[in-house]
N, C-alpha and C positions, 0 to 999 in steps of 0.2 A: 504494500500500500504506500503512495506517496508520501503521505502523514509522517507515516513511522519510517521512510527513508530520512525525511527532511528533518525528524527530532533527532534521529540518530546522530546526524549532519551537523546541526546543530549544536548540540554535545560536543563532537570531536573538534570544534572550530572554537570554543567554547572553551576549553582545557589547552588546545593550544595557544590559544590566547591568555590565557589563566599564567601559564607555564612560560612566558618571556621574562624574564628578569627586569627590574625596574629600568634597568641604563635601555637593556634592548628595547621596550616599551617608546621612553621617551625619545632614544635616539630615531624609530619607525614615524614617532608622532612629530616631529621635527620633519621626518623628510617629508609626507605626505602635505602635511600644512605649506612648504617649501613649493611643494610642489601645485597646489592650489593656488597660493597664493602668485605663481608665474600666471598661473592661467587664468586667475581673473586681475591681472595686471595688465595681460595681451587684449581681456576681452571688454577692458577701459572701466575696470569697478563698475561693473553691474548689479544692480541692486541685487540682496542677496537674503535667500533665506536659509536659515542653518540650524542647529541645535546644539543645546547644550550637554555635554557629553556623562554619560552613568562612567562609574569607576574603571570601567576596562576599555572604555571606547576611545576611539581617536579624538581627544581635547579638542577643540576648533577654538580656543581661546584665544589663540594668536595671531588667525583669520579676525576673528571677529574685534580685538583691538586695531588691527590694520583698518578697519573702517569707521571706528570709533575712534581713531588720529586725526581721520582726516574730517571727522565731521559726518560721516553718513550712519546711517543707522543698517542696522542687520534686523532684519525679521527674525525673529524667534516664537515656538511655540508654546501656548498653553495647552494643555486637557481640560478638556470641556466633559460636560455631560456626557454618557455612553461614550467614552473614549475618543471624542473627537478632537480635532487638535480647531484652533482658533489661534491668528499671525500676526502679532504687534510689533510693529517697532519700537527698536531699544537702540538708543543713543548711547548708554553710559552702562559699565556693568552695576550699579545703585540701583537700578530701577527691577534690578531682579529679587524673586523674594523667595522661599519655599513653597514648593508647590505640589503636583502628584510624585507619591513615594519620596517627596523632599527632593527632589529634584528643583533646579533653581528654572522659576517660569518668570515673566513680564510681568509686574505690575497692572494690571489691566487699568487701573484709576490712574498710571499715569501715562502708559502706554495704549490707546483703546484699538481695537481689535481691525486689523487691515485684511481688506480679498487678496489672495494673489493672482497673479494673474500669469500670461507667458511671458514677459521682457523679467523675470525674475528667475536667476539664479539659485537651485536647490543642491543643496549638499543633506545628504541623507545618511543616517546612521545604520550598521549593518551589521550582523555573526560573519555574515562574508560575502564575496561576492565574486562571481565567475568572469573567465577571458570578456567576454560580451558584455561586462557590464549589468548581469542580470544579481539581483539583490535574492541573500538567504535573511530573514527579518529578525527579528526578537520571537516571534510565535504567533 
């Protein structure tokens, strides 16, 4: 069954992930951010939405001060009701507060909740993801 390939999947991605040592962690989270941050340099700072990272995933803190430098805000999500996410702009990391599983969300009374749209750049969190681009999720 698919299900129980992709938990399995999951798991193994999951452990090896678990399983990098701090330096090899941060030193992976350095190149990847390095390496976004070329690519939305080339692609002239396009508005961006992103997330804030759980304990094992790729930080995007360093993206997301690159446009809190210069003045632009980064789209970040909330959790809404039945799991829905809802997309505010955040200017400054202050405006963020605890939020689902304490995970750090937008203020929504100072950030109010924005559509996104297509001229908006998504960087998206993942267990892993294949040659192609295709996303294995959280569950």
């Amino acid at each position: 069954m698919v299900s129980d390939e992709k938990r399995a999947l999951r798991q193994q991605c999951r452990r090896a992930r678990q399983e990098l040592g701090h330096d090899d962690r941060q030193r992976e989270t350095v190149a990847i951010a390095e390496t976004v941050a070329i690519y939305l340099a080339r692609a002239q700072w396009p508005r961006l939405a992103s997330y804030v990272a759980l304990a094992d995933e790729c930080d995007c803190n360093a993206i997301h001060e690159a446009y809190w430098q210069r003045g632009d805000s980064v789209l970040l999500p909330r959790v809404c009701e039945a799991g829905l996410l809802s997309w505010h702009p955040v200017l400054r990391p202050t405006q963020l507060m605890a939020g689902y599983r304490g995970i750090q969300e937008p203020d929504s009374k100072q950030c109010p909740a924005v559509e996104l749209d297509a001229n908006v750049t998504v960087l998206v969190p993942g267990v892993a993801f294949d040659r192609e681009g295709r996303r294995l999720g959280q569950g």
